[in-house]
C-alpha positions, 0 to 999 in steps of 0.5 A: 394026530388024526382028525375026529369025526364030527356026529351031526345027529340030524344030518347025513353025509349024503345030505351034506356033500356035494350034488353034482356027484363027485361026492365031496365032504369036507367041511370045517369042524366048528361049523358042523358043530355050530349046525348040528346045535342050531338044530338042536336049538330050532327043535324043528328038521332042516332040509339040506337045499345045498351043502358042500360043493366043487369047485365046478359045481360051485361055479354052475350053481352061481355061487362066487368063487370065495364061496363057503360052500366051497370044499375042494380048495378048503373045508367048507363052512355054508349050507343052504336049509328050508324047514316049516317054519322059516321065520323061526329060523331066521330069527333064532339064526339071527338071535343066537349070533351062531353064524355071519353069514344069514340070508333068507332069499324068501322067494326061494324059500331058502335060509343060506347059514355060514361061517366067514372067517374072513368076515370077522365077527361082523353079521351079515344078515338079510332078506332077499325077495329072489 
């Protein structure tokens, strides 16, 4: 049985893979799903800041090695977003219990979203002044 495409209405490919140029793409359904419908919820553009990544770009950018954002050894199921309005963001993310993993590092002005399986369905929500 093949594996349907997800359409993420407001979303890009481009937007989504990796950014050290190795173009991968492999996220998990359920999570694009879950994006695309916090999108829908938000009614305002989310800007991709980090979508997937490598195992090598994972590394260089810092993220841990049980990152979500992860996609070379498994689908991934985190995405780094900004928009005009991060409170809003924030507070819906928070509100509607869509994601465990809700981190606003404020200095950077960047909202980290994911899906943890390995979480369970405890949230993790915080603000981090980096």
């Amino acid at each position: 049985m093949s594996n349907p495409i997800v359409v993420v209405e407001n979303f890009t490919i481009n937007e989504l893979m990796c950014k050290c140029g190795c173009k991968r793409f492999n996220y998990s359904r359920e999570f694009l799903i879950t994006l695309q419908n916090f999108r829908y919820s938000i009614r305002v553009p989310l800007i991709v800041t980090s979508g997937c990544r490598c195992v090598a770009h994972n590394k260089k950018t810092g993220g841990k090695s049980t990152s979500c954002h992860e996609c070379e050894t498994k689908q991934a199921s985190a995405i780094d977003i900004t928009c005009q309005d991060m409170g809003k963001a924030f507070a819906l993310a928070e509100k509607q219990e869509c994601f465990n993993e809700i981190i606003w590092y404020t200095k950077s002005n960047f909202i980290h979203l994911g899906i943890d399986k390995k979480q369970g369905s405890s949230i993790y929500s915080e603000k981090i002044n980096l």
